[in-house]
Backbone as CSV, one residue per row, in Angstrom:
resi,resn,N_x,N_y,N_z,CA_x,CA_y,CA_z,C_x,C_y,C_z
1,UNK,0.839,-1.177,0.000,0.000,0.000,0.000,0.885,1.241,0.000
2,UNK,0.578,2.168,-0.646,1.356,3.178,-0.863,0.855,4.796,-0.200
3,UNK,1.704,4.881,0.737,1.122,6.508,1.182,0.377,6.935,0.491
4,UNK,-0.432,7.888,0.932,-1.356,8.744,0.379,-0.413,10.523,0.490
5,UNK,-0.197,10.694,-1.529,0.946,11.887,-1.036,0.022,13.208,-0.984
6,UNK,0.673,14.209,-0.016,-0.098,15.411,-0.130,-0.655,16.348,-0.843
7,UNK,-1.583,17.070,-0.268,-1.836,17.823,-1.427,-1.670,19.315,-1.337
8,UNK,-1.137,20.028,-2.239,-0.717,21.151,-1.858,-1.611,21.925,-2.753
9,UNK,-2.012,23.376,-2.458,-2.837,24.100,-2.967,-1.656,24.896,-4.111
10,UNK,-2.145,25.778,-4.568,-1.469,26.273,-5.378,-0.534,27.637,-4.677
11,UNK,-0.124,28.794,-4.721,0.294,29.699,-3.916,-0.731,30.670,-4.218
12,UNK,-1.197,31.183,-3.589,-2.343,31.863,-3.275,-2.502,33.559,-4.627
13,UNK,-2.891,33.868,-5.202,-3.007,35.076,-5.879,-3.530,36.261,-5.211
14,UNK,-4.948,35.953,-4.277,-5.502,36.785,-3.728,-6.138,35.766,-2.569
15,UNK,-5.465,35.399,-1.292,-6.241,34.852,-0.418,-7.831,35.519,0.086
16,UNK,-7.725,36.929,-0.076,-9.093,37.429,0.397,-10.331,36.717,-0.301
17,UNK,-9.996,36.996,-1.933,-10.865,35.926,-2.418,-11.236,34.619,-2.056
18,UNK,-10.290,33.480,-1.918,-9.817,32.585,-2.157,-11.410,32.208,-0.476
19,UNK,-10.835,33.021,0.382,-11.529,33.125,1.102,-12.985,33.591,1.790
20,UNK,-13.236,34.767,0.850,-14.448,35.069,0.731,-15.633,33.375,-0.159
21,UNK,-14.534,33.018,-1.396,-15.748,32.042,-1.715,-15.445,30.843,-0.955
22,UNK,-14.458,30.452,-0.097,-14.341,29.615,0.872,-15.704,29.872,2.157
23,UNK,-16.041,31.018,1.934,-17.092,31.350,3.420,-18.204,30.712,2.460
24,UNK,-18.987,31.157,1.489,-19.640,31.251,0.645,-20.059,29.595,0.452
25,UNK,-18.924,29.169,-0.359,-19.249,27.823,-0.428,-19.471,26.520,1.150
26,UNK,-18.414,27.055,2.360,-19.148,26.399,3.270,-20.144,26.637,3.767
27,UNK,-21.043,28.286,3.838,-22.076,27.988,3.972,-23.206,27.144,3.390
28,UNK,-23.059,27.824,2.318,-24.308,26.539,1.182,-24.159,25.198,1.475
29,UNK,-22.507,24.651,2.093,-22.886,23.302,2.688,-23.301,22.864,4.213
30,UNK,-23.032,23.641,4.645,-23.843,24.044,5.757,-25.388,24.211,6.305
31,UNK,-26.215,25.414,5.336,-27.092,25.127,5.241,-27.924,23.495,4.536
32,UNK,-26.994,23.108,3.500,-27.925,22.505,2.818,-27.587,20.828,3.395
33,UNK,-26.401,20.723,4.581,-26.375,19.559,5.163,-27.596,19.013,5.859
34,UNK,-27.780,20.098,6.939,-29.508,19.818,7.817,-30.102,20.803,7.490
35,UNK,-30.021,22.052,8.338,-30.843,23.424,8.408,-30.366,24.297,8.115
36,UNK,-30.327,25.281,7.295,-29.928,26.466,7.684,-30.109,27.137,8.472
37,UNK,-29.269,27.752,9.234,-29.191,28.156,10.979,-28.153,29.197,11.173
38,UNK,-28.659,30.667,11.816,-27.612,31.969,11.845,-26.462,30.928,12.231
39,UNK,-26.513,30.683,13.098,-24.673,30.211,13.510,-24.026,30.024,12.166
40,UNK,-24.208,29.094,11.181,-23.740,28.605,9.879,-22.640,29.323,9.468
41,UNK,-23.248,30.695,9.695,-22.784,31.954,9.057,-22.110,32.309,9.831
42,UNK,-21.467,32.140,11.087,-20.859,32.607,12.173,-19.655,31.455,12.174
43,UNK,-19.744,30.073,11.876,-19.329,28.999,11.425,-18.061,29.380,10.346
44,UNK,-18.619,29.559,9.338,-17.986,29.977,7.623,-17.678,30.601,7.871
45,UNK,-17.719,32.054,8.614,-16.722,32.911,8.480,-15.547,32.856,9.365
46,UNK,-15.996,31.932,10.433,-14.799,32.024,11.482,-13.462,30.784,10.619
47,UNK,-14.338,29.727,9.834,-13.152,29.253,9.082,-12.586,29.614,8.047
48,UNK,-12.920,30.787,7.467,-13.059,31.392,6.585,-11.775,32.215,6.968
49,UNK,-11.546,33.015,8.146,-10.921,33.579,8.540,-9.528,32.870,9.133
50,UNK,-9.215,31.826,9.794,-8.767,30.419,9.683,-7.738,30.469,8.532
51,UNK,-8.381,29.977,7.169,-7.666,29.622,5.986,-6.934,30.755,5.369
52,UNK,-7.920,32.354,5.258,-7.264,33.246,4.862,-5.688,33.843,6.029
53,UNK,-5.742,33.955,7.329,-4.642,34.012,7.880,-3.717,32.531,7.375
54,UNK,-4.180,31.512,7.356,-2.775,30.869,6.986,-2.341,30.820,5.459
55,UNK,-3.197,31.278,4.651,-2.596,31.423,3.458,-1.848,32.764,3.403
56,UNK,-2.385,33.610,3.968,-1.432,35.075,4.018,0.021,34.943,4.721
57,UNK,0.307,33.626,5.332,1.077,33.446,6.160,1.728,32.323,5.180
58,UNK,1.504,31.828,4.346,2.236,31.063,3.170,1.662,29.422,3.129
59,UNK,0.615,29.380,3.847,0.663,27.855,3.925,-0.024,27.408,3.060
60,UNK,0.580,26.215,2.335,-0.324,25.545,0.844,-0.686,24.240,1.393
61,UNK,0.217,23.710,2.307,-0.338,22.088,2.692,-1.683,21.976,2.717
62,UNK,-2.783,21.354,2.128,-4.030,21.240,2.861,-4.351,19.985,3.541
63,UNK,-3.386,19.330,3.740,-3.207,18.523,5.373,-3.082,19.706,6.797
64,UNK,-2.115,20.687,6.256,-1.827,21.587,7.746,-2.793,22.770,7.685
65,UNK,-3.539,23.342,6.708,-4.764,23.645,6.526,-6.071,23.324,7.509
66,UNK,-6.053,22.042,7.299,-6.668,21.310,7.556,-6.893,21.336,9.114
67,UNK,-5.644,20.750,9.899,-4.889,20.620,11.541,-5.383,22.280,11.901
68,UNK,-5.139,23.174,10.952,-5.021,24.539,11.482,-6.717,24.819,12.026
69,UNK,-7.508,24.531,10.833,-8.787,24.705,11.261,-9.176,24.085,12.081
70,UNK,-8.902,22.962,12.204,-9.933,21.804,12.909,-9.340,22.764,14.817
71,UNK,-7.972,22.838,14.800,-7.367,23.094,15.706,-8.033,23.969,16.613
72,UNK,-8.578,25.702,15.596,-8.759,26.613,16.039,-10.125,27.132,15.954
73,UNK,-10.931,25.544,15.265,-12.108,25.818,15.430,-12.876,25.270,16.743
74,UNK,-11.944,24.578,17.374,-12.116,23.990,18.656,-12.966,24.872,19.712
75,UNK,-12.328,26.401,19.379,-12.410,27.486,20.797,-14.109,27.831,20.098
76,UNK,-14.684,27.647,18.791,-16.103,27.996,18.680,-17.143,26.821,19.700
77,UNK,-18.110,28.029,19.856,-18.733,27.250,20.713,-20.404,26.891,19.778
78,UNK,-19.600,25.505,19.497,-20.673,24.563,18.945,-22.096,24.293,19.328
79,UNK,-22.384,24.532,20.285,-23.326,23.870,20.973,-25.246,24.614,20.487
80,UNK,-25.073,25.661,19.233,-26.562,25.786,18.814,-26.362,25.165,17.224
81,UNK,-25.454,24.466,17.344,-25.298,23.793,15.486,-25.125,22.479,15.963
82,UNK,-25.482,21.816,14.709,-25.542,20.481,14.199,-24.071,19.819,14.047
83,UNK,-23.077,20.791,13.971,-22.005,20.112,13.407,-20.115,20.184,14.581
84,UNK,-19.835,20.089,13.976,-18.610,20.251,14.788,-17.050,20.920,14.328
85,UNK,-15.873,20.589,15.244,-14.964,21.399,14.295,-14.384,20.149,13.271
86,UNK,-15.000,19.123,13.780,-14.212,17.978,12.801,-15.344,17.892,11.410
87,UNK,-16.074,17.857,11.306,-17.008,18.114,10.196,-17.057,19.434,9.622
88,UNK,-16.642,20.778,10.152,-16.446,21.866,9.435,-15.195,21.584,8.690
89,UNK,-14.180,20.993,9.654,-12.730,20.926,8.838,-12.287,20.140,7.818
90,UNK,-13.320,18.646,7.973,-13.663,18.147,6.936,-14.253,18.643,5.395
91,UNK,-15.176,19.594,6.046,-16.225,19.858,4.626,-15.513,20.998,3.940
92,UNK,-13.998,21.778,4.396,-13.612,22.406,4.340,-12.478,21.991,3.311
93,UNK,-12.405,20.873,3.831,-11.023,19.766,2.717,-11.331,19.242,1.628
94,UNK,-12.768,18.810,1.736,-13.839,18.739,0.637,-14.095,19.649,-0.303
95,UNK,-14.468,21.082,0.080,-14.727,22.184,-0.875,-13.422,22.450,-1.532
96,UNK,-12.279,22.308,-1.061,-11.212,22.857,-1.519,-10.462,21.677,-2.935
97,UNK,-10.652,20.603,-2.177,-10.111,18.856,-3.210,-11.449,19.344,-4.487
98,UNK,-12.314,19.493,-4.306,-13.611,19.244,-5.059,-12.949,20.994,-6.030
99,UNK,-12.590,21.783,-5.499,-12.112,23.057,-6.203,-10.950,22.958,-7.072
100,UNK,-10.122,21.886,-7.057,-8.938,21.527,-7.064,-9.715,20.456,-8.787
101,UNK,-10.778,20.049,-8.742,-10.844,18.881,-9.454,-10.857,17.948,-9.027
102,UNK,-10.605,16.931,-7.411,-9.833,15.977,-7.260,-11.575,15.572,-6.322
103,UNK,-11.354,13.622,-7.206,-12.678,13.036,-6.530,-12.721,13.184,-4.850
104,UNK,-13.733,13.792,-4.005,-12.717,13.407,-2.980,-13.354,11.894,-1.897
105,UNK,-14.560,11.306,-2.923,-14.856,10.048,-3.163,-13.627,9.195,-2.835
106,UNK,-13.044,9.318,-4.170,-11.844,8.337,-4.341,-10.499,9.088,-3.743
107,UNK,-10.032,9.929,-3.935,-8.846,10.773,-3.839,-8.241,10.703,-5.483
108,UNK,-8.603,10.407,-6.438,-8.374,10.739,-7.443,-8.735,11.874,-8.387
109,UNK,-7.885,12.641,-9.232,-8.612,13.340,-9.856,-9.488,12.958,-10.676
């Protein structure tokens, strides 16, 4: 069996963007997982904010992307949503592989 090798984003052009449709697109999965629910939006932007500091800060890994959110989405306080920081950080690795082209079904493109 052969590692699974990383995946690196590209180097960023305009993280603000990159990040604005990062809020954008996790909400719509957000809402459209169970409910749409104000927090959602309080959700997306706080990871939103998350990805854009570490891309302004140079980071392409979206394995450490990944660690970063899940990490610092810990301190939100979950408890009027459906979801968590491991399912935001997930759906977050998702929008981005799925932005990328890459199944994230299979891990293939």
């Amino acid at each position: 069996m052969q590692p699974i090798e990383p995946k690196v984003l590209p180097p960023s052009q305009s993280p603000q963007e990159e990040a604005g449709w990062l809020q954008e697109a996790l909400l719509e999965w957000l809402d459209t997982e169970f409910l749409p629910e104000p927090v959602n939006q309080k959700i997306a932007a706080q990871a939103a904010r998350i990805y854009l500091r570490q891309r302004m800060e140079g980071e392409n890994d979206l394995g450490a992307l990944l660690i970063a959110i899940l990490t610092e989405m810990q301190a939100f306080d979950f408890s009027k949503s459906f979801y968590s920081e491991f399912a935001v950080a997930n759906a977050v690795s998702d929008l981005l592989l799925t932005s990328l082209g890459i199944d994230t079904c299979c891990g293939q493109s």
